[in-house]
N, C-alpha and C positions, 0 to 999 in steps of 0.2 A: 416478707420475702422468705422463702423457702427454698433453703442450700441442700446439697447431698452433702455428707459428712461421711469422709470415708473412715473415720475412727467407730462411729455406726454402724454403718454400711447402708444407710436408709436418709432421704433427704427430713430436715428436721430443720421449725421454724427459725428465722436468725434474728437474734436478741443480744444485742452487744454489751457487754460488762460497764459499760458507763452509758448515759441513758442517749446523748448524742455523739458520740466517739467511736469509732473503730479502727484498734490495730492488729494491721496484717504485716506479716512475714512472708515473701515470697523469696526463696533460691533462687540467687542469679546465675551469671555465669562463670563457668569457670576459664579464666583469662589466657587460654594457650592457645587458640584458633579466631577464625574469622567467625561474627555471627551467623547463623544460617534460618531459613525458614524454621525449623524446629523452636529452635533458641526464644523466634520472634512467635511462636502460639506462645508461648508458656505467658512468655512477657505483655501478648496481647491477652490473656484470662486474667491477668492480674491488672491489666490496663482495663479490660470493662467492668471487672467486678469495682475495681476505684472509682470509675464514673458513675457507676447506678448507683452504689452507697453514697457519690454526695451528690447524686438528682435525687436520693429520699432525704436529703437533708443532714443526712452525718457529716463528720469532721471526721475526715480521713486521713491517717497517720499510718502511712505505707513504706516498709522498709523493704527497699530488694539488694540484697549484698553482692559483691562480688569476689571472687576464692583466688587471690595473688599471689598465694602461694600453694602449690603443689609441684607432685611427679613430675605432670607433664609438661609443665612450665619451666622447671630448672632442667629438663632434658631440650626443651626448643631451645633456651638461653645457652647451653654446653654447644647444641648443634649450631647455632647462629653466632656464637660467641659475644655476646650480650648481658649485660644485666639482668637478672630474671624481671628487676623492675620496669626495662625499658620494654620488654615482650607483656609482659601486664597493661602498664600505660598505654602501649600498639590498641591492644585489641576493645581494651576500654572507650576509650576514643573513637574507635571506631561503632563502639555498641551505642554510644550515647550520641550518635551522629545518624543511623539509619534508624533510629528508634524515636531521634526527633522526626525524622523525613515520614514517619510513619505514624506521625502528630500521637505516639504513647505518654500519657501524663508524665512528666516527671515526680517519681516519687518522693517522699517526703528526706530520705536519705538514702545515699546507696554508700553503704562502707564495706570496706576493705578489709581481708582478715588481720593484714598485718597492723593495721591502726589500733587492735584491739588483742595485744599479747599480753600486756598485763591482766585485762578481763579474762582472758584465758588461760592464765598460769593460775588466777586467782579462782577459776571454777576447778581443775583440774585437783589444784591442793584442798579444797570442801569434799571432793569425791573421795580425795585419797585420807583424808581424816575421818571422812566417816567410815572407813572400811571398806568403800566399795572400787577403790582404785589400788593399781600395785606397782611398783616401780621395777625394773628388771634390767643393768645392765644402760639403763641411762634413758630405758623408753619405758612409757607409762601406759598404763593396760585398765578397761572397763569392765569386771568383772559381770560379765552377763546374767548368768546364773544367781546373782542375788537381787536383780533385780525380778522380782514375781509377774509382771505384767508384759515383759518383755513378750513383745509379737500380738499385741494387745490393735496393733494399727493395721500391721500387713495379714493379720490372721497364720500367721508360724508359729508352729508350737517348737519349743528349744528341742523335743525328743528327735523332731524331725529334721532338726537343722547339722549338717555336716559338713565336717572341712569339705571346701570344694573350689570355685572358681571363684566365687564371693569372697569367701573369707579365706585372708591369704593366713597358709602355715608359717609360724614363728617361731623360734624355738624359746625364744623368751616368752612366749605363752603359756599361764595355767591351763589357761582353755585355748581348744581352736578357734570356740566361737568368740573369745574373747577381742574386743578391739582396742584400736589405738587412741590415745587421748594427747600424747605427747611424742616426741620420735627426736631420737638421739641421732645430732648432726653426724653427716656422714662429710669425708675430707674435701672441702671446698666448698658445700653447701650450704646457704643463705642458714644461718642461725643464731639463736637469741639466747642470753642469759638466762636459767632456770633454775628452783632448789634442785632438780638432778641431772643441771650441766648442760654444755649449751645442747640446742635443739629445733624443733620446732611446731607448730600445731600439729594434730591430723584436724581429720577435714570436719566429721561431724562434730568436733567440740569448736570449730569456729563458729559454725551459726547459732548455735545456745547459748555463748555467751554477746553474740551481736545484736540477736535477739530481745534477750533478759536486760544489756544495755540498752537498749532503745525503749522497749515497751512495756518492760516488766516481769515479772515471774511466769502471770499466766495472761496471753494474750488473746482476742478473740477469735483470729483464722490464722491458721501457718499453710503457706500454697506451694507449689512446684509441680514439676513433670509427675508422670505417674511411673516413671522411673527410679525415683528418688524415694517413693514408698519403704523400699527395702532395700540397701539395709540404712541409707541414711537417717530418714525421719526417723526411722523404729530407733532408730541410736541415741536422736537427736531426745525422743522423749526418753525413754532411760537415764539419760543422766540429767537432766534438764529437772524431773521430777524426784531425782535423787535428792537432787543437788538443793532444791527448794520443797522438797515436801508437798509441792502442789501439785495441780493440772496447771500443765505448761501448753497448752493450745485447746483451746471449745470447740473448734470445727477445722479439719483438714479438709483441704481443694486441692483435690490435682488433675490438670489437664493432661489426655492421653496424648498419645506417643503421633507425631507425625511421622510418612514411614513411607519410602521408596523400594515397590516392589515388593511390599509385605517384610523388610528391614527398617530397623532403626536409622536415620539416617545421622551419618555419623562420618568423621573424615579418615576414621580407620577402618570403614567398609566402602573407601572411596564413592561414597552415595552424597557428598556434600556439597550441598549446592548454597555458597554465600549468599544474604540478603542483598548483600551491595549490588551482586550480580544480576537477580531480580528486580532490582529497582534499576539497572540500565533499560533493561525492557518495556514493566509494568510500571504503572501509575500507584503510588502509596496507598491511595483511596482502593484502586482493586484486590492487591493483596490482602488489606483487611477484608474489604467483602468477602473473597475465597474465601479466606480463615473463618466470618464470622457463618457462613451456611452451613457448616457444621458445630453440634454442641463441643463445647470443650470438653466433655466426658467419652465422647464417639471417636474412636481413634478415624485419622486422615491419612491415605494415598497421596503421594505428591501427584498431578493430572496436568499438565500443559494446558491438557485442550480442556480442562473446567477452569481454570486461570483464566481462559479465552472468552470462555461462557460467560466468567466474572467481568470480564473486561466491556464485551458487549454490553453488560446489564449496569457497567458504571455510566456507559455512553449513552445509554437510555437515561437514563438518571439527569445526566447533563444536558442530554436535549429538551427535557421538559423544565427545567430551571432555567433556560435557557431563551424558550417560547414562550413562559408562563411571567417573564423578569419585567416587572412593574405594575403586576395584576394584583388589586387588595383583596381581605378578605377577612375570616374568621379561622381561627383553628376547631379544627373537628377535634374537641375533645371525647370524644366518644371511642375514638382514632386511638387517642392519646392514651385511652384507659387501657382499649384493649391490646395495646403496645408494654403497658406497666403488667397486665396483667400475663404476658408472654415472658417479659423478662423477671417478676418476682418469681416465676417457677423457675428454679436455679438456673437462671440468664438463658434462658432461654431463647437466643442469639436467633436460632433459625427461625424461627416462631413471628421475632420482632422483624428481622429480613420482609418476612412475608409479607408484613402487614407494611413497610416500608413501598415495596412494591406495588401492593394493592393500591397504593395513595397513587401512586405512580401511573397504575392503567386505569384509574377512576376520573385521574388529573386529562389526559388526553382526552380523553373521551366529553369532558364537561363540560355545560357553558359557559362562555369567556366571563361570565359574572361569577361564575363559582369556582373559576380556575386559582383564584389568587391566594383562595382557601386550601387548595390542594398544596400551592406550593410552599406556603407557610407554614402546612402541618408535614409537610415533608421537610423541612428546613429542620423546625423544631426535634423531626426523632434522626436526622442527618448528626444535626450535631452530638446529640445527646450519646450516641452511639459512635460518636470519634471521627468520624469524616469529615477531611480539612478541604476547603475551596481553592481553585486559584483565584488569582487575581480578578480574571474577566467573570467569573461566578460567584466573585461576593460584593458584587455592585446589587446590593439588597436592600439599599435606603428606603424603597416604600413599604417593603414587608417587615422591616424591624422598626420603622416607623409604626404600621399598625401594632406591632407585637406590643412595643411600650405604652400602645394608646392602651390595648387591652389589660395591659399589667396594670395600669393608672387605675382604669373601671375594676379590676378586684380590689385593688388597694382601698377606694374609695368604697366597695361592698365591705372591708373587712376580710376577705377572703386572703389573707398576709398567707398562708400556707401554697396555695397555688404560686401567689407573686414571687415567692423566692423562686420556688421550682424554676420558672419562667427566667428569672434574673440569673437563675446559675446555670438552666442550660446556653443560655444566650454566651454567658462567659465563659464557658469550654469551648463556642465556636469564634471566638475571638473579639466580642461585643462586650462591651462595659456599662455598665448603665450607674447614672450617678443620680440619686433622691435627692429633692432639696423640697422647701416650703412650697415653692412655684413651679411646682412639677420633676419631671425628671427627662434627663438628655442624657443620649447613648453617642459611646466614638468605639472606633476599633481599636485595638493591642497597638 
């Protein structure tokens, strides 16, 4: 598989630090608003990249965090009069409710910055004993300029960098460019115990040390918006590789910006439009489609009427699972390859669509003997690519019946490398399949 790596800037083979494991870091979100379609690309690039690496057979160890404590969290809880924790918990809740409805894997953890203060007080004081951190009046500062590689990710060189809208002026600052690592509670504000008095994180030293908890010093992808390029990540490695001496990420993914009207869409340019609110409309299966027809590298238009377009081409989708529901057959592996070989070119989502579809107007068009085959190999890259059934369209008993006769005959060739493939995508569309000496039987979740 072949990822773009924007620390590169060139896509570049992907070989994971351990020979069947990969862990990823993706940015979640930050807890003071409702989800919105934005929120849901980011979390859908890191929901396909998880499913291709474990249809190639990895073991996926996927962290997406969530940031519980900030600005804008303790100004909704002041405005709402609230615990900053009860507006956290709100919006959590509600992420991990439209994000099942929208069948996203659950990842392997998603923690919280506040679970993690002492890992963060405990990177914070390594920075400031090697010199590269400063304490000033009770807030703790990253000394930019000794890091040398600084802007090494977003391509900034520090001569070009100036106090400006990014980086806010402090006066406890050596530098303007210099950022926060620590921040001295202010009266009333959620704070914790620190060596320089109570306080509380800033934002880019929670995910380096959430991270380095969970996956280690240096991990194989770190992902998010392409928003978060600068000045987060660029932050995030600076002290990260301070801190440990290492490369702290092999390969950055960031999905670009979804965008209303050529705007960010955001609830401070009143351009926000909730998922929840989308999903009274659309069907979960279409908003993914939307999202996946375009790469996650290609910035998106928010479009009603291609939402519509998407909507149309799921009903198509449905009408031939539909017509085709009890018809046997073979999977077109041929199908299959040139489906893997759309998505090893850095997930190449629109690519594997196509070919999704093609199965699609080849299936109509077939004879009823080669129909069964259509809708089998369209089942197969339905799932694999996240598309949940309802009820009335996963009465599939003769087609995953064949699938396991065919699993049986690789197993029985030796072919054990296909049979898994087959047995794990069968298991992200809600199929289990159980081995035993006397063959093997499949039930649903």
């Amino acid at each position: 598989m072949e990822l773009y790596n924007t620390l590169s800037r060139k896509k570049e083979h992907f070989k994971p630090l351990k020979e069947k494991e990969v862990s990823i870091y993706f940015c979640g979100m930050t807890l003071q608003e409702s989800p919105h379609i934005g929120h849901i690309r980011a979390a859908l690039t890191s929901d396909i990249l998880h499913r291709f690496l474990k249809y190639l057979g990895y073991n996926v160890k996927l962290i997406v965090n969530f940031t519980d404590i900030d600005d804008k969290i303790i100004i909704k809880a002041e405005e709402e009069e609230k615990n900053y924790r009860e507006i956290a918990a709100y919006f959590e809740d509600e992420y991990r409710e439209v994000t099942g409805r929208l069948n996203i894997l659950p990842p392997y953890f998603c923690p919280r910055a506040t679970q993690h203060i002492e890992e963060i007080i405990n990177l914070v004081k390594k920075l400031e004993d090697k010199g590269y951190a400063y304490e000033k009046n009770g807030d703790v500062f990253f000394s930019v300029r000794k890091f040398k590689d600084y802007g090494k990710l977003s391509g900034k060189k520090i001569e070009d960098l100036m106090s400006g809208a990014r980086i806010k002026v402090n006066e406890n600052k050596e530098d303007p460019l210099d950022f926060v690592l620590w921040k001295k509670a202010k009266t009333s504000e959620p704070s914790w115990f620190s060596p320089w008095g109570m306080g509380r994180p800033g934002w880019h030293i929670e995910c380096s040390a959430m991270a380095t908890y969970y996956l280690g010093e240096t991990i194989d992808i770190h992902g998010g918006g392409s928003d978060l390029i600068f000045p987060h990540h660029e932050n995030e490695i600076a002290q990260s590789e301070t801190a440990t001496g290492k490369k702290f990420a092999n390969f950055w993914v960031h999905n670009e910006m979804l965008k209303i009207k050529g705007e960010k869409m955001s609830k401070s340019l009143l351009n926000f439009i909730p998922i929840k609110d989308l999903l009274e409309e659309f069907d979960p299966n279409v908003i993914r489609l939307y999202l996946l027809q375009a790469h996650y590298r290609s910035p998106v238009d928010y479009d009603n009427d291609i939402l519509n377009q998407a909507a149309s081409g799921w009903k198509k989708i449905i009408n031939f699972l539909n017509i085709s529901k009890g018809q046997r057959g073979e999977l077109f592996f041929e199908v299959i390859e040139d489906f893997e070989d759309k998505m090893n070119d850095d997930l190449g989502t629109p690519g594997a669509v196509a070919v999704m579809f093609d199965v699609v107007n080849r299936g109509f068009q077939a004879d009823k003997k080669d129909m069964g085959s259509y809708r089998k190999t369209l089942v197969f890259l339905l799932n694999t690519l996240g598309f949940s059934f309802g009820k009335e369209e996963r009465e599939l008993s003769p087609a995953v019946e064949e699938i396991v006769k065919l699993r049986n005959d690789l197993r029985d060739e030796g072919n054990y490398d296909m049979a898994d493939r087959i047995r794990s995508v069968l298991e992200k569309g809600g199929i289990l399949i159980q081995d035993s000496s006397e063959g093997s039987i499949w039930r649903l979740k």
